[in-house]
Wavefront OBJ file of the C-alpha trace (Angstrom):
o trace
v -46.415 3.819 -41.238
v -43.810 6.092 -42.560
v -43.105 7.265 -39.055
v -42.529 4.038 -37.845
v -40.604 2.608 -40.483
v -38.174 5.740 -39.538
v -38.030 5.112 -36.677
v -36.959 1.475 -37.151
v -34.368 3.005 -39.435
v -33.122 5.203 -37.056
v -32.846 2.526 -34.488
v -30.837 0.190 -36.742
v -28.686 2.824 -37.781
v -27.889 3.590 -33.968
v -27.219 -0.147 -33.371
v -24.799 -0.163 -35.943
v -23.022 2.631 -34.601
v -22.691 1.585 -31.076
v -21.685 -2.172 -32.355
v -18.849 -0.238 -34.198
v -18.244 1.399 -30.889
v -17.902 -1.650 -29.423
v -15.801 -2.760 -31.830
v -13.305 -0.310 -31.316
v -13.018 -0.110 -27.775
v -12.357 -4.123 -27.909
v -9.596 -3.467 -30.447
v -8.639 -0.072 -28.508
v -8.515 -2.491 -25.350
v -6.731 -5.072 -26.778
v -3.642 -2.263 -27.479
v -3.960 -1.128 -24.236
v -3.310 -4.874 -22.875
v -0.413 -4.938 -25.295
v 1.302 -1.775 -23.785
v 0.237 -2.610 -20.165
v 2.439 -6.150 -20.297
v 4.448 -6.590 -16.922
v 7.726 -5.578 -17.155
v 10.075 -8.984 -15.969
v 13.042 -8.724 -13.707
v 15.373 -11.301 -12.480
v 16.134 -11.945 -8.634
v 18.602 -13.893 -6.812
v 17.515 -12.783 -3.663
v 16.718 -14.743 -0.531
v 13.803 -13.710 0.072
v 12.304 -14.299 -3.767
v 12.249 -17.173 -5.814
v 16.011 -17.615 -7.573
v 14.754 -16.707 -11.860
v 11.994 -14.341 -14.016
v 9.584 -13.017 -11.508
v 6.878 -10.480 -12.805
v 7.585 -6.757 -11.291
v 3.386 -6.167 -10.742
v 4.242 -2.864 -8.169
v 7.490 -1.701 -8.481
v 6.259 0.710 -5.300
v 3.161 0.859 -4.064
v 2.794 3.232 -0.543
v -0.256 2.102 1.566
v -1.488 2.638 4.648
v -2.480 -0.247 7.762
v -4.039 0.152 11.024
v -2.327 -1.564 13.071
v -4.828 -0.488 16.766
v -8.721 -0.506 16.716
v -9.588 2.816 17.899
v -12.905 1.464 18.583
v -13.545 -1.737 20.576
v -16.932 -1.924 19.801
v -15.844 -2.487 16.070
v -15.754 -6.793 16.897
v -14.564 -6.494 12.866
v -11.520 -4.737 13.346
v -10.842 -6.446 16.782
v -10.958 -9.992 15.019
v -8.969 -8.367 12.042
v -6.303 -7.172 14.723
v -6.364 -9.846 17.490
v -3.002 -11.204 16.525
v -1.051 -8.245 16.032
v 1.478 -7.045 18.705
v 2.347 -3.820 18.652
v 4.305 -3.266 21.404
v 6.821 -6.167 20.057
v 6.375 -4.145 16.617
v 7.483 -1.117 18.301
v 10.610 -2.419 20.677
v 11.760 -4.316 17.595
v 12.296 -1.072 15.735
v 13.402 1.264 18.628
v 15.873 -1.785 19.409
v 17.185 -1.711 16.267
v 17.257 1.853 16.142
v 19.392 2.033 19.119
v 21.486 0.079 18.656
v 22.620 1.861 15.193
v 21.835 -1.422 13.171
v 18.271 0.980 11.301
v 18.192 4.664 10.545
v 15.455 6.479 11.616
v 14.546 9.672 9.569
v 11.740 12.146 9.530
v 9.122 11.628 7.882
v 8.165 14.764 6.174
v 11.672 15.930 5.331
v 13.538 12.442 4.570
v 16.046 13.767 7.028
v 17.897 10.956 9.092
v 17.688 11.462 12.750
v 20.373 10.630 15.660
v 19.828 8.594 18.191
v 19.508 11.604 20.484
v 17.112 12.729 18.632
v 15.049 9.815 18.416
v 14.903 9.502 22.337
v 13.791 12.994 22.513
v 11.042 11.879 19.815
v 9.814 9.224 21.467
v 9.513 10.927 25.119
v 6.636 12.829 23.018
v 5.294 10.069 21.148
v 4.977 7.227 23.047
v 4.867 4.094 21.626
v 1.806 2.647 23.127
v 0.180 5.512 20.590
v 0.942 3.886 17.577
v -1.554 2.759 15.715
v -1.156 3.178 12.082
v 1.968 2.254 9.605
v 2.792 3.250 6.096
v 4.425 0.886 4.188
v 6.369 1.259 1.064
v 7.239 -1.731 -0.580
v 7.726 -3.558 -4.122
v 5.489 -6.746 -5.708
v 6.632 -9.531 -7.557
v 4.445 -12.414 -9.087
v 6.382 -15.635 -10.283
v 3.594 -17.085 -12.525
v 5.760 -20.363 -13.202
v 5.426 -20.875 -9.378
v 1.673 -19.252 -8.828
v 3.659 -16.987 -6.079
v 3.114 -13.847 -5.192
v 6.506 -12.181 -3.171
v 6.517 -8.511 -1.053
v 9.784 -6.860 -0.411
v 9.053 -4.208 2.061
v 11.090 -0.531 1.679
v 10.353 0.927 4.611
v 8.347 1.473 7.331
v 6.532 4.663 8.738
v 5.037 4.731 12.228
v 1.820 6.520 12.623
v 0.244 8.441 16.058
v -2.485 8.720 17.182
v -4.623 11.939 17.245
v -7.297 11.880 19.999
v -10.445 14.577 20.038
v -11.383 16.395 23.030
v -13.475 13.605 24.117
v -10.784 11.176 24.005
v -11.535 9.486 20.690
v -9.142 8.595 17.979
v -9.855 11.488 15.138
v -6.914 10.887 12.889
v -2.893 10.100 13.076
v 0.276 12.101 12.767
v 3.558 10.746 10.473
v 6.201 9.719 13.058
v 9.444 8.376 12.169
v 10.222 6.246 8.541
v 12.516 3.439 8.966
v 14.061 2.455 5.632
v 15.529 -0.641 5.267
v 17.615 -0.517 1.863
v 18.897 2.406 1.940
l 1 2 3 4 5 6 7 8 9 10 11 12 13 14 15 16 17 18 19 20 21 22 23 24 25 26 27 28 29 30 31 32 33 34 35 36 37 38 39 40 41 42 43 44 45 46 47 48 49 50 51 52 53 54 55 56 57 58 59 60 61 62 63 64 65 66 67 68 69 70 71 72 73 74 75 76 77 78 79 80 81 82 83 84 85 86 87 88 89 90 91 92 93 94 95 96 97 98 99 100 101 102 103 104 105 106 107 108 109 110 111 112 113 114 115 116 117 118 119 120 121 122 123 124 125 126 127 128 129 130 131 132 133 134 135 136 137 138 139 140 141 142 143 144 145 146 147 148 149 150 151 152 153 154 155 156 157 158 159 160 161 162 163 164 165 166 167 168 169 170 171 172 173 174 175 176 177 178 179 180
């Protein structure tokens, strides 16, 4: 009986402990909430909505596939159906060559000519793109429940094929920045 009644001790004495536990990682997660708050910014831009929008990813660098590599993937096809690369592509290279975007490398952040972008692209065609990196800000206006994307810049991704023919990774092209 004495065992038992131990062991009940023992038990309440360990539910105490982890209710205290509790406790304190509410409070401790309450301060954390209080330190995390969203820093506001004001823009006048076009492209956001004019007063106090909520900076939620001042950058945030992500990659998209932009090309199923695999046909057979009817997930990714569906996913991709609408996109267009090769309009994607000749929009930038347009752009590019006609001196109204900067190319740069990627690797270096080195801006390229336009010489030197024709040479790039006799080695990378464009009909091998098939991933982009994006680097871009997020705003939230809560008074308007909107959520607004102001992208930085662009990166074009290759293609990597295996001996067999198959897609087996991608290779950083050229980075088109568009505020800078």
């Amino acid at each position: 009986m004495k065992k038992n009644y131990l062991i009940f001790v023992l038990l309440l004495a360990f539910a105490a402990c982890s209710g205290d536990k509790e406790a304190s990682k509410e409070e401790n997660s309450s301060e954390v909430k209080e330190e995390a708050k969203i820093e506001k910014v004001n823009y006048s831009e076009e492209l956001f909505a004019e007063g106090e929008v909520a900076a939620i990813a001042p950058k945030i660098t992500y990659p998209v596939v932009i090309k199923n590599a695999d046909k057979n993937d009817e997930w990714s096809e569906e996913c991709l159906k609408d996109v267009d690369i090769k309009a994607f592509a000749d929009v930038f290279f347009n752009l590019i060559y006609s001196d109204k975007l900067k190319a740069y490398e990627y690797m270096s952040d080195v801006a390229l000519s336009i010489e030197q972008v024709k040479a790039f692209e006799k080695e990378n065609k464009r009909a091998k793109i098939g991933k982009v990196l994006f680097e871009e800000e997020w705003y939230f206006d809560a008074n308007k429940a909107k959520m607004y994307k102001k992208v930085n810049s662009v990166m074009l991704a290759y293609e990597l094929y295996s001996e067999s023919g198959e897609v087996k990774g991608y290779k950083a092209g050229l980075q088109i920045f568009f505020n800078k």
